[in-house]
VEXVEXRO-26883 format. One record per residue (C-alpha): x, y, z. Coordinates in steps of 0.05 Angstrom, whole numbers, padded with zeros to 5 digits, always signed. Example, Ala and Ser with C-alpha at 12.3 -4.5 7.8 and 13.67 -1.06 7.14 Angstrom:
+00246-00090+00156
+00273-00021+00143
***
This chain:
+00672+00048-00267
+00639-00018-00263
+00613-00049-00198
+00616-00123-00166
+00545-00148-00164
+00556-00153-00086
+00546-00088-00081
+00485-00080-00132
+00433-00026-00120
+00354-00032-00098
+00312-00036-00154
+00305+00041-00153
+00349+00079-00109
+00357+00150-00119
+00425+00192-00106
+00404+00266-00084
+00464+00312-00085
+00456+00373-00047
+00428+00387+00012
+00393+00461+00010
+00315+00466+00003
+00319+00431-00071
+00352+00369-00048
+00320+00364+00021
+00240+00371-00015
+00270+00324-00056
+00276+00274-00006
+00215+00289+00030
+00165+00283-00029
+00206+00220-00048
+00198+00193+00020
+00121+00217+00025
+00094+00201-00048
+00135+00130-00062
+00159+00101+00008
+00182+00027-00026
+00252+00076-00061
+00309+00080-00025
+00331+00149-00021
+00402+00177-00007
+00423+00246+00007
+00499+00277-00002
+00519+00344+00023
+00595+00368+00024
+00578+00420+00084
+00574+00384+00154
+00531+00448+00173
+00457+00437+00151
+00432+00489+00095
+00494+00531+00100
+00482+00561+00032
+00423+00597+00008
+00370+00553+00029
+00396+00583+00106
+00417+00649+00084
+00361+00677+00042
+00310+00716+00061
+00241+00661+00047
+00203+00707+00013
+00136+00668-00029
+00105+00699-00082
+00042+00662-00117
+00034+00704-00176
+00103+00738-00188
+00122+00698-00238
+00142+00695-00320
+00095+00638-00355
+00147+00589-00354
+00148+00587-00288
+00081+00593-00269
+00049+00523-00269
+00110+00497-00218
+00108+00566-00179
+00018+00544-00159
+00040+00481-00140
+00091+00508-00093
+00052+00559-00067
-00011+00500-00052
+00058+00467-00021
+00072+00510+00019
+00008+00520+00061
+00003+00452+00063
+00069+00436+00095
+00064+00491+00147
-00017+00461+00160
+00016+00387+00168
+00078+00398+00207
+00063+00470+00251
+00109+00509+00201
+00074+00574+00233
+00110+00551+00300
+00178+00522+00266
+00191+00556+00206
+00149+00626+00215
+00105+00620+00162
+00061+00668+00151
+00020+00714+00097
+00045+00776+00095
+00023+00841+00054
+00077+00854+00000
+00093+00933-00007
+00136+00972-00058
+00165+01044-00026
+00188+01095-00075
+00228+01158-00064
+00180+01216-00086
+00234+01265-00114
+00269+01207-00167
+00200+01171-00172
+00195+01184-00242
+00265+01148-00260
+00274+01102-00217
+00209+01081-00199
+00210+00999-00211
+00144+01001-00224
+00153+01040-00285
+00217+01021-00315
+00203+00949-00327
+00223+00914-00385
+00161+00866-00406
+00163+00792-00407
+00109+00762-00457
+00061+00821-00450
+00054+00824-00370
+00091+00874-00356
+00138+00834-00312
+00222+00841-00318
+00255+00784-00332
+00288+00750-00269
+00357+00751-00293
+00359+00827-00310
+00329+00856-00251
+00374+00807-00204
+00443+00830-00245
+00421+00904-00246
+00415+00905-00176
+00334+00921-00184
+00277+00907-00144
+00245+00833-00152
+00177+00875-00141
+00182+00888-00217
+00171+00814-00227
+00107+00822-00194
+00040+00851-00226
+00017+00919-00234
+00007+00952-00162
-00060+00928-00130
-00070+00989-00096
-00033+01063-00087
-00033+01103-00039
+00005+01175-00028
+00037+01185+00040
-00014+01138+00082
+00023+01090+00127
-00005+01035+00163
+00004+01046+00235
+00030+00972+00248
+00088+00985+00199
+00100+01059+00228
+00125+01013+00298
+00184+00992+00257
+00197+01027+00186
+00221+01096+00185
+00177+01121+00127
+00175+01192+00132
+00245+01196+00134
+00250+01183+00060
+00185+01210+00054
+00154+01158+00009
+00089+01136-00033
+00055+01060-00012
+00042+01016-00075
+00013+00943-00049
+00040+00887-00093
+00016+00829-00051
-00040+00810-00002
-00043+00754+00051
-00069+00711-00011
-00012+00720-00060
+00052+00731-00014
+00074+00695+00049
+00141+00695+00087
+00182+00632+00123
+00248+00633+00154
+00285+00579+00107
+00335+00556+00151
+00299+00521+00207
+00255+00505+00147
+00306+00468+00109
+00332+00440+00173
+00266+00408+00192
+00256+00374+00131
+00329+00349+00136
+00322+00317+00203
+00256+00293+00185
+00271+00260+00121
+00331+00225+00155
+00290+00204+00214
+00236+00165+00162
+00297+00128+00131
+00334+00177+00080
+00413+00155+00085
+00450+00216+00095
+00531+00225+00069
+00573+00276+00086
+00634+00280+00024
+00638+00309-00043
+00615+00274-00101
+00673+00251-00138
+00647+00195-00194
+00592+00160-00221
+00590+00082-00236
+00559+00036-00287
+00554-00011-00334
+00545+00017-00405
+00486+00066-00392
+00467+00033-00324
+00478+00077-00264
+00504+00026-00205
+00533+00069-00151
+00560+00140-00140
+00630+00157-00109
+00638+00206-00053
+00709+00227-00024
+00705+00240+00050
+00736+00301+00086
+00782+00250+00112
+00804+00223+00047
+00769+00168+00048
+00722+00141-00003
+00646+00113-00005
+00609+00074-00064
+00532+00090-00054
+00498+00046-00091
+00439+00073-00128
+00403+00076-00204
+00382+00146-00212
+00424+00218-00195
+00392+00285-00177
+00436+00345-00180
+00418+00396-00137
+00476+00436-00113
+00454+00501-00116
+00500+00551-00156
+00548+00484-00144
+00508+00448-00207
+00548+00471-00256
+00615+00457-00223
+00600+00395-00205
+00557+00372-00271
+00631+00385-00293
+00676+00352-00247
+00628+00278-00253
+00629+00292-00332
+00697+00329-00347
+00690+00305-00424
+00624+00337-00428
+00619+00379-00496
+00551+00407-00468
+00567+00445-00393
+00522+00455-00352
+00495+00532-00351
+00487+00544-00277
+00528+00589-00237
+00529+00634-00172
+00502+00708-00159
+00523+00728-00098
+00484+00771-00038
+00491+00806+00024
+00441+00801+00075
+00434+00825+00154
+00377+00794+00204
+00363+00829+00259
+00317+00825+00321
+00295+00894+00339
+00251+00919+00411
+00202+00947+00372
+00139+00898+00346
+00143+00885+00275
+00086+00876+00227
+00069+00819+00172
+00102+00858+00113
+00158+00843+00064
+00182+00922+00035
+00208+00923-00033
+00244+00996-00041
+00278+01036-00078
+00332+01092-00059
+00369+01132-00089
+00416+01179-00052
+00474+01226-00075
+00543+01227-00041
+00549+01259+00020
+00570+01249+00101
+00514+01203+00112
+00499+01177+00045
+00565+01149+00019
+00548+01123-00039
+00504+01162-00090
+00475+01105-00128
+00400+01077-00133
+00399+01015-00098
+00338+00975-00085
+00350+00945-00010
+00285+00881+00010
+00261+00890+00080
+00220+00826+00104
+00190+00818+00181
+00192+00749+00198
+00143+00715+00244
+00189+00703+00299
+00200+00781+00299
+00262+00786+00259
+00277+00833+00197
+00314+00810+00147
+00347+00858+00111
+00373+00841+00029
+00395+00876-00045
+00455+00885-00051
+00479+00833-00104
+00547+00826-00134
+00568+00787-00197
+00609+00733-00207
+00660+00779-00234
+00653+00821-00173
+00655+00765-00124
+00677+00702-00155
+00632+00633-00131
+00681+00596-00082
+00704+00516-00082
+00655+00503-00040
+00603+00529+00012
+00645+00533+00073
+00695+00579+00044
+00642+00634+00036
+00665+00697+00066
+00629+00766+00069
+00655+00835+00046
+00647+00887+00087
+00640+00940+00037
+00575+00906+00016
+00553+00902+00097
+00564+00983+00112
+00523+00987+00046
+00475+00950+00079
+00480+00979+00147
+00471+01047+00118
+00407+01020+00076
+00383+00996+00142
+00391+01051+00184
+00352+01100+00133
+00288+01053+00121
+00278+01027+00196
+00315+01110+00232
+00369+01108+00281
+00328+01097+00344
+00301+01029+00319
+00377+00997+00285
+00401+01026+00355
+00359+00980+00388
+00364+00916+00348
+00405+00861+00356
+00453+00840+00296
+00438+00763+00300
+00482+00754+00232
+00514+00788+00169
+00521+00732+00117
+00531+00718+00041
+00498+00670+00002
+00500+00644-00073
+00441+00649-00110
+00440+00598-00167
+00427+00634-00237
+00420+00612-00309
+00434+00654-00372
+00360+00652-00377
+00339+00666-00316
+00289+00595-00313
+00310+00537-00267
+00342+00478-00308
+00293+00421-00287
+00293+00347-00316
+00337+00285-00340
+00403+00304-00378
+00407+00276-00432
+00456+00211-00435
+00497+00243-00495
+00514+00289-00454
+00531+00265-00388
+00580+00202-00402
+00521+00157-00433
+00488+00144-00368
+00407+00141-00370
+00371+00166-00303
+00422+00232-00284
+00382+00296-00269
+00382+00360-00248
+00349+00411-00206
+00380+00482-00201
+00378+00551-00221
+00329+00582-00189
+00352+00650-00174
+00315+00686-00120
+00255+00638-00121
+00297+00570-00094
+00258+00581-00032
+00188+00601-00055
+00200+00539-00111
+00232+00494-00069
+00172+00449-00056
+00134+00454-00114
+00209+00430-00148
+00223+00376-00097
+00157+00345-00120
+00161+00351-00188
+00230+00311-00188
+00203+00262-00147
+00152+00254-00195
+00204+00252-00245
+00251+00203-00225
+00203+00147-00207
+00146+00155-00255
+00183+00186-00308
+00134+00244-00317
+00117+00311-00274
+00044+00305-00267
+00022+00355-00216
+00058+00424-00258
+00088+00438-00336
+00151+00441-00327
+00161+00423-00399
+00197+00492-00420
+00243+00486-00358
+00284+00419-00386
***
C-alpha cells in the first residue's frame, strides 16, 4: 500500500519485529554501532520476553557448535563477556562461567551414553542440532569429545545440591570456565529492552499486519492494536525476528509467497527452582534411563539439563515435544503447559537433586516455551530475497536458532545490525546461514 509523502520515513529507519533476545540485541547493537538510524521495535506480547528469550534456560557454549555456526557463535561468546563487563551482567543477569558436566547411568552406559551414540557432523564428532533436539537427546552431544573422565569422583561443591550417588553415575567434563558460561535470559532480555528504549528505540505494542511501499521501496509497516486500532510506522528496512513466530508471520505480511518461510516451533518444559542448599557454578547434562515402576513411571531414556544459576536458582529442562505433539499457538500469550510433561519433570528432578533437597526448594515457575527450529537445524540469517517477499528490497530475517537463541543472541543482533545499514556482516561468516 502506498504512503502520502507526509508521512515519509528517515533516511534509514529500521522496523524490528519481535521482541525476545534476537530483536532486543538487535536494537541495542543498532543503537550502539550507528546512533544517526532510527530504530523501531514491535512486540505482540505486552509482557517483556514472554517467550523463549524469558523461559529458557541461558546456557553459552563457545565451542559447541557445527562449522556453520561457528564464526557467529565466537563473536557471541566475545559478546557476551563484554556486555556483562559494560553493564554489571554478573549483578543483573547472573552471568557467570560455569564447568559444563555430562552424567551417565553406569548400568545403560554403553547404549545410551550421548557421548557415544552421536551421529557426526563434518568429521567432529558432533550431532546435528536438529536430531538431538527432536529425539529428545542431550545438547552435550553437540559439544566435543569429553575433556576429562572421571569414575565415581564428585566434586564436593556439586555433592551440596546434586544427588549423584543416587543414580550412581560416572563425571565426563565437557566445558570449563573458558568455554561455557550461564545467564538468566529474562532479566537479560529485559535489561536490554528498557535500555534500548531509554536511548531512543520507539517501542509498539500490536501485531504486524502489512507492509507499505512504492514499487520495491519499503515506506512504513502496519501494526493492528489489541484494541483494533491501527498504526503506520514509517520505516525503510524490516527485521523479522519472531522467534518460532517467523514463519507465521513471514506468511501472513506475504500470503502470495510461493517460497514460505521454513521456521517453526519446538516446544519445552522447564521448572526453576530456588533450593536451601548452596548451589555450585555447573550446568549437568544427563542421561536416564529408568524402567516402569512405582517411582519411575515412565520407562524411557530421557536426557533432563540441570543448570545452577548465579542468583542460586536451578533450572531444570529436556523434555521437548513436537509440533505434532504440542502444536505452536496464535501467539505467545496463549501458551499453556501440560502437566504430563511437568510430573515428567518433577520426577526427573527429584532423582538428580534426592528428596531432601526438591523438599526444600521453592517452585518459583513451571513454564513452556517455543524454541524456534529449521529443517536444518542452522538459523535463517540475512535479506529475503524481493522475489520472494512481495518485491520489496530491505526485508530480513533473523530466526531459527533452536537451543542456542540465547547463547547467539548477541553475536546475531550484531551481525543484523551490521547487515541492515552497511549491507555486509563484517565481524562473523554468516554466509552459509542466508
Amino acid at each position: 500500500q502506498p504512503m502520502s509523502s507526509s508521512s515519509a520515513p528517515s533516511p534509514l529507519s529500521v522496523c524490528i519485529i519481535g521482541g525476545g533476545i534476537i530483536g532486543a540485541c538487535s536494537a541495542y547493537y543498532l543503537r550502539t554501532l550507528y546512533p544517526w538510524v532510527e530504530v523501531h521495535l514491535v512486540e505482540e506480547s505486552e509482557e517483556q520476553a514472554a517467550g523463549a528469550s524469558g523461559k529458557s534456560g541461558g546456557f553459552l557454549a563457545l565451542d559447541w557448535h557445527g562449522p556453520a555456526t561457528t564464526s557467529l557463535a565466537t563473536l557471541s561468546w566475545q559478546c557476551h563477556r563484554e556486555l556483562a563487563t559494560k553493564h554489571d551482567g554478573g549483578r543483573i543477569w547472573s552471568y557467570r562461567p560455569v564447568t559444563s558436566l555430562s552424567l551417565s547411568v553406569e548400568e545403560h552406559s554403553n547404549t545410551n551414553n550421548p557421548l557415544q551414540n552421536k551421529e557426526k557432523e563434518d568429521g567432529e564428532g558432533r550431532m546435528r542440532e536438529e536430531d538431538w533436539l527432536r529425539h529428545d537427546n542431550s545438547r552435550s552431544t553437540s559439544a566435543k569429545e569429553p575433556l576429562a573422565r572421571t569414575h565415581n569422583h564428585i566434586p564436593e561443591d556439586l555433592a551440596r545440591w546434586v544427588d549423584c550417588n543416587a543414580i550412581g553415575t560416572n563425571i565426563n567434563i565437557l566445558g570449563t570456565h573458558e568455554t561455557t558460561a550461564q545467564v538468566d535470559p529474562l532479566p537479560m532480555t529485559v535489561f536490554l529492552l528498557d535500555l534500548t528504549k531509554k536511548e531512543g528505540v520507539h517501542f509498539h505494542i500490536g501485531r504486524a499486519s502489512c507492509i507499505n511501499g512504492v514499487d520495491s521501496i519499503i515506506q512504513s509497516l502496519t501494526i493492528t492494536k489489541r484494541n483494533g486500532e491501527t498504526e503506520d510506522i514509517p520505516c525503510t528496512k524490516i527485521l523479522l525476528a519472531a522467534g518460532p513466530w517467523t514463519g507465521s508471520l513471514f506468511s501472513s505480511l506475504f500470503p502470495s509467497s510461493s517460497s514460505p518461510l521454513p521456521v517453526a516451533g519446538y516446544a519445552g518444559h522447564s521448572i526453576l527452582l530456588r533450593p536451601k542448599a548452596i548451589t555450585s557454578p555447573h550446568a549437568i547434562f544427563t542421561n536416564i534411563h529408568s524402567t516402569p515402576s512405582d517411582s519411575s513411571p515412565f520407562g524411557e531414556s530421557c536426557c533432563p539439563e540441570f543448570f545452577s544459576r548465579g542468583n542460586n536458582d536451578i533450572y531444570i529442562a529436556g523434555v521437548n515435544s513436537s509440533a505434532a505433539e504440542i502444536p505452536l499457538p496464535v501467539n505467545v500469550d496463549l501458551v499453556a503447559t501440560h502437566q504430563a510433561q511437568l510430573d515428567k519433570l518433577d520426577h526427573l528432578g527429584r532423582l538428580l537433586l534426592g528428596e531432601q533437597i526438591w523438599r526444600e526448594s521453592q517452585v518459583l515457575r513451571r513454564s513452556l516455551c517455543y524454541r524456534p527450529v529449521t529443517p536444518d537445524g542452522r538459523p535463517v540469517m540475512g535479506v529475503i530475497p524481493s522475489s520472494v517477499c512481495g518485491g520489496y528490497d530491505g526485508v530480513y530475517v533473523c530466526s531459527g536458532h533452536g537451543p542456542w537463541g540465547i547463547t547467539l543472541g548477541p553475536g546475531s543482533g550484531l551481525v543484523m545490525a551490521e547487515m541492515m545499514v552497511e549491507g555486509k556482516a563484517t565481524r562473523a561468516n554468516v554466509d552459509s546461514l542466508s
